[in-house]
C-alpha positions in Angstrom: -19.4 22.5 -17.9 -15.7 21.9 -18.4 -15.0 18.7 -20.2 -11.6 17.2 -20.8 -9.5 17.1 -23.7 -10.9 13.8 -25.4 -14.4 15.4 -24.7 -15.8 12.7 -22.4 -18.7 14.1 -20.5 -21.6 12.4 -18.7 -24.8 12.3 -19.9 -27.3 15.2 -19.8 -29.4 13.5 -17.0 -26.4 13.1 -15.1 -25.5 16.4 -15.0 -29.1 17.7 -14.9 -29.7 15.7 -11.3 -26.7 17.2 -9.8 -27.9 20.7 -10.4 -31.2 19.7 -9.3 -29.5 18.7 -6.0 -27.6 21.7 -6.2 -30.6 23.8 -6.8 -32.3 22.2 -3.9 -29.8 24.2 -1.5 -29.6 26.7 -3.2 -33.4 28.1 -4.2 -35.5 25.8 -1.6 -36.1 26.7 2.1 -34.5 24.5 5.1 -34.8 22.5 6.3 -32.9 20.8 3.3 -33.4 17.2 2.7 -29.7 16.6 1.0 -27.3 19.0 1.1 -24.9 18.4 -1.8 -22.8 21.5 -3.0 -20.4 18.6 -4.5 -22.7 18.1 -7.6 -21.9 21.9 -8.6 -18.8 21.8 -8.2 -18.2 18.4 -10.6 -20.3 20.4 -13.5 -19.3 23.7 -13.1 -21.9 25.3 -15.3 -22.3 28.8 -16.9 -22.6 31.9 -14.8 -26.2 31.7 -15.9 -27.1 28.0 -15.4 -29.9 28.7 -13.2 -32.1 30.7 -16.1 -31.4 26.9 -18.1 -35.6 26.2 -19.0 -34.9 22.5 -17.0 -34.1 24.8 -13.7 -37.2 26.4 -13.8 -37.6 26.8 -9.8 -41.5 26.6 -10.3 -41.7 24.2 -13.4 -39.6 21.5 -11.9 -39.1 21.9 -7.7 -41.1 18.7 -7.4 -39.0 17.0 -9.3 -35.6 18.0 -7.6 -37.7 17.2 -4.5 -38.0 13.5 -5.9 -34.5 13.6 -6.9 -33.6 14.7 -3.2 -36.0 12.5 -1.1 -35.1 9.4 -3.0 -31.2 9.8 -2.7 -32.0 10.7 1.4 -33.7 7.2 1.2 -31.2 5.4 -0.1 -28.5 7.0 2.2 -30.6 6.7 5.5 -30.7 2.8 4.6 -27.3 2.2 3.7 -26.6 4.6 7.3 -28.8 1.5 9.1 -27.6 -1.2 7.4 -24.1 0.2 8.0 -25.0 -0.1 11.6 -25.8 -3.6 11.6 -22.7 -4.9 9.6 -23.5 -4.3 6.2 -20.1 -2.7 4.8 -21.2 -2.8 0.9 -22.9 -0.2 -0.8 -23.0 -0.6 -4.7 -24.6 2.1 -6.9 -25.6 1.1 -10.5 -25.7 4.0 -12.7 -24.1 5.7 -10.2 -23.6 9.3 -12.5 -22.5 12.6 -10.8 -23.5 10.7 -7.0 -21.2 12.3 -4.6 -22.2 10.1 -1.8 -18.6 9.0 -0.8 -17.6 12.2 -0.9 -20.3 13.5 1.6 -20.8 10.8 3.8 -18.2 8.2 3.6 -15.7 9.6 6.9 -18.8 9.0 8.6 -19.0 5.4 7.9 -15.0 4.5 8.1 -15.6 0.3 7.3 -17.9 1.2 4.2 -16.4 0.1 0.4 -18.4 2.3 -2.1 -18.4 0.8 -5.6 -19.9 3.1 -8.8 -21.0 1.2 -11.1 -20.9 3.2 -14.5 -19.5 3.6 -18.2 -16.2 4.7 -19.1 -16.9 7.9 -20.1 -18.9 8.8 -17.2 -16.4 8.0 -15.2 -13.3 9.3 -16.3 -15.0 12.4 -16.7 -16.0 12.3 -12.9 -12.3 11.2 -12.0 -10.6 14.4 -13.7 -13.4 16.5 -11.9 -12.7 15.0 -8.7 -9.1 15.7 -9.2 -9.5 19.1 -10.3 -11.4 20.2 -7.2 -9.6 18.0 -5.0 -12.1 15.5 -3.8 -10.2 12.7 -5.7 -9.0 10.4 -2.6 -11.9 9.1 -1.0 -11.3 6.3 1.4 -13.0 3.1 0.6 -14.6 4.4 -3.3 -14.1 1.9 -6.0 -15.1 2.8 -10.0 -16.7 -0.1 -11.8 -16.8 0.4 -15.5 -19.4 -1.9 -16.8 -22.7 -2.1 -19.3 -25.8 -2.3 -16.6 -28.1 -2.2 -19.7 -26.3 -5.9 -21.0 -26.0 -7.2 -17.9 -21.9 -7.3 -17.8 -21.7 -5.8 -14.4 -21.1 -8.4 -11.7 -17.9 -9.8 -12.5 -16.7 -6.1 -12.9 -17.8 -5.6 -9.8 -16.4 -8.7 -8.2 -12.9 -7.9 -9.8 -13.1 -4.6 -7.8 -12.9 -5.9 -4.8 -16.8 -6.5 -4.1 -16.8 -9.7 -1.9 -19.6 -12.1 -2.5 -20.3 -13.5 0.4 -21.0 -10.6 2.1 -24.4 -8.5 1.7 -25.2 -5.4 0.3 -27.2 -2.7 -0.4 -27.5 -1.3 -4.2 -29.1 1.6 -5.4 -30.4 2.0 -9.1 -32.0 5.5 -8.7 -32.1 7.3 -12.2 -30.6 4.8 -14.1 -34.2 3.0 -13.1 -36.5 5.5 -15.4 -34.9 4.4 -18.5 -35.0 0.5 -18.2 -36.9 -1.5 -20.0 -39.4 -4.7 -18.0 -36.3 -7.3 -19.6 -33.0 -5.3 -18.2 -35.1 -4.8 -14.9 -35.8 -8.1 -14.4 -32.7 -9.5 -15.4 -31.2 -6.8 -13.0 -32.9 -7.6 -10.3 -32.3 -11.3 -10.5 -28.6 -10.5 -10.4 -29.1 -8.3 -7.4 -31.3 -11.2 -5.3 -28.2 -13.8 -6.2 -25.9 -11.6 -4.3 -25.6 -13.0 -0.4 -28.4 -13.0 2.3 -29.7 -9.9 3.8 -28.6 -8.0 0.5 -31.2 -5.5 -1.2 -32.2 -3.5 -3.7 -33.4 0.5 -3.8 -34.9 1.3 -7.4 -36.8 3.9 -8.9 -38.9 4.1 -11.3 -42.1 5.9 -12.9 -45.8 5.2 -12.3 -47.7 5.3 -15.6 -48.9 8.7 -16.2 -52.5 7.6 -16.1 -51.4 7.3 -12.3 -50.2 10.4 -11.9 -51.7 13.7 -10.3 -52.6 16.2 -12.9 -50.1 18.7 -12.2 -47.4 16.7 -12.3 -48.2 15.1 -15.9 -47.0 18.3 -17.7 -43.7 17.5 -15.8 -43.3 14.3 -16.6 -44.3 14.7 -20.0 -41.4 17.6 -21.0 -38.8 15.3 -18.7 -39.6 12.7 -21.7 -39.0 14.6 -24.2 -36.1 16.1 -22.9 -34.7 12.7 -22.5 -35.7 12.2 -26.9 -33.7 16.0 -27.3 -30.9 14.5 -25.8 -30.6 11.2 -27.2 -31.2 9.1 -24.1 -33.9 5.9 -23.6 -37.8 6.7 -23.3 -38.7 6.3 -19.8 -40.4 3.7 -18.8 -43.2 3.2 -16.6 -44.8 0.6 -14.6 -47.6 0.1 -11.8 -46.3 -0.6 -8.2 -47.8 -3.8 -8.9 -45.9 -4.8 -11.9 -42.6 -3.7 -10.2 -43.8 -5.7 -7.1 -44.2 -8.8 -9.5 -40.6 -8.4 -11.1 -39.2 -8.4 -7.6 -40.8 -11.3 -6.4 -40.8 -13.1 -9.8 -36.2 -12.3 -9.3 -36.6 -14.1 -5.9 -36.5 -11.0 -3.2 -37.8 -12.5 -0.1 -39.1 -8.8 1.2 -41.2 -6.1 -1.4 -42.6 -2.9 -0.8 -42.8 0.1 -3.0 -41.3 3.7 -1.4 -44.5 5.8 -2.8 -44.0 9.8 -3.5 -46.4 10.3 -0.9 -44.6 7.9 1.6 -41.4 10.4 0.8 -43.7 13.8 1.7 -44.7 11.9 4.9 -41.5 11.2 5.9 -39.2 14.4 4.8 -41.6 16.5 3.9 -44.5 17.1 6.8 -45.0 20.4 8.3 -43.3 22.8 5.8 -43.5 26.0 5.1 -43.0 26.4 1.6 -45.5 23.4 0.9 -42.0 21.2 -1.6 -43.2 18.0 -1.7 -42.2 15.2 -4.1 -43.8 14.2 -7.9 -46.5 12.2 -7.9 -45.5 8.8 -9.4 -41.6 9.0 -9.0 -41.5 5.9 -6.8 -39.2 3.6 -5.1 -38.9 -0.5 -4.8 -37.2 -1.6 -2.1 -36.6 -5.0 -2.0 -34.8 -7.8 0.4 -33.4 -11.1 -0.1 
């Protein structure tokens, strides 16, 4: 990685998903589900990144499929939504996402607004700059605490209108919030106008959770304690269901791993599917 003068850098998990994304092109057979060379570019590893132990092309494939099927959700709704008028796509802990940079020609009318800290995002702005990605039409930075709840009026001050609905995204950012900053999340997202909603991941307890893929989860956790970041947490699809309804959403159905396999992953060669409890609410208001 090449960080700036003032050493700003995003977090590991950050950087970790975009090589995961990376490493989904690069070591998995097509069809791909994302294709996102973008990522790699932004963290520029070492020459010998791939050999990291979190790379592992065995240890951790169903979790970069996760990674990958989840983020091809998110986009394939906010492609629909763009479709039928929604122009507003927010991401909350929005990271290393190179979404506008991918997709956002395609959708001309779209306003893209990263939610994120500081750090995170001045870091990403240099990078952007350095590799000449910088000017994206329609991509606003919102610097903002998600985990305190000082995120709308940021957002709002960026140009976000109010009255008009949107999809958000929370996929990462999700893992490491606790049952009072998801709840009072969602309750922010459900205020915003009608026909908004919500995409947010999260993980199943492990009691839930096929047997080979609780070694996985289990090192992903205590990576997370190596590099100072939150436990994750974990709740049932029930619980989340609960929250969601509890925050007012109208519309709640939980995105299950195996609902991603069915619907990206059917018929492949190579047998990548995604973790077992890595799942998605999707919620409407």
């Amino acid at each position: 990685m090449q960080p700036d003068k003032n050493n700003i850098q995003p977090d590991h998990f950050a950087v970790r998903t975009a090589l995961w994304r990376a490493m989904h092109v690069l070591a998995d057979a097509p069809p791909h589900i994302l294709t996102d060379n973008i990522g790699l570019k932004l963290v520029a590893p070492e020459g010998q990144w791939r050999q990291r132990p979190d790379m592992g092309l065995h240890f951790t494939r169903r979790v970069r499929a996760s990674v990958v099927a989840q983020s091809r959700l998110a986009e394939e709704v906010v492609e629909e939504n763009y479709r039928q008028g929604v122009y507003q796509y927010v991401l909350i802990g929005a990271g290393l996402d190179t979404f506008a940079q991918r997709r956002s020609a395609e959708m001309k009318d779209l306003q893209i607004f990263e939610v994120d800290e500081a750090g995170v995002q001045t870091w990403k702005r240099q990078r952007l700059q350095a590799i000449g990605a910088e000017k994206t039409e329609g991509l606003h930075f919102v610097t903002a605490d998600v985990e305190r709840g000082e995120w709308l009026a940021p957002l709002l001050k960026s140009g976000f209108d109010e009255k008009e609905p949107a999809v958000v995204a929370v996929l990462g950012l999700g893992l490491f919030l606790g049952q009072q900053a998801i709840s009072m999340l969602l309750k922010q997202i459900a205020g915003l106008a009608k026909g908004s909603q919500v995409l947010l991941s999260y993980l199943l307890p492990l009691e839930s959770v096929m047997p080979a893929d609780k070694a996985v989860w289990k090192v992903f956790g205590k990576g997370a304690r190596h590099y100072g970041m939150p436990e994750p947490c974990f709740f049932s699809a029930e619980d989340m269901g609960l929250l969601a309804a509890a925050a007012g959403f109208e519309a709640v159905q939980t995105i299950s791993a195996q609902d991603l396999d069915e619907r990206y992953f059917a018929n492949r060669s190579d047998r990548l599917s995604p973790a077992s409890g890595a799942e998605v609410l999707w919620a409407k208001v």
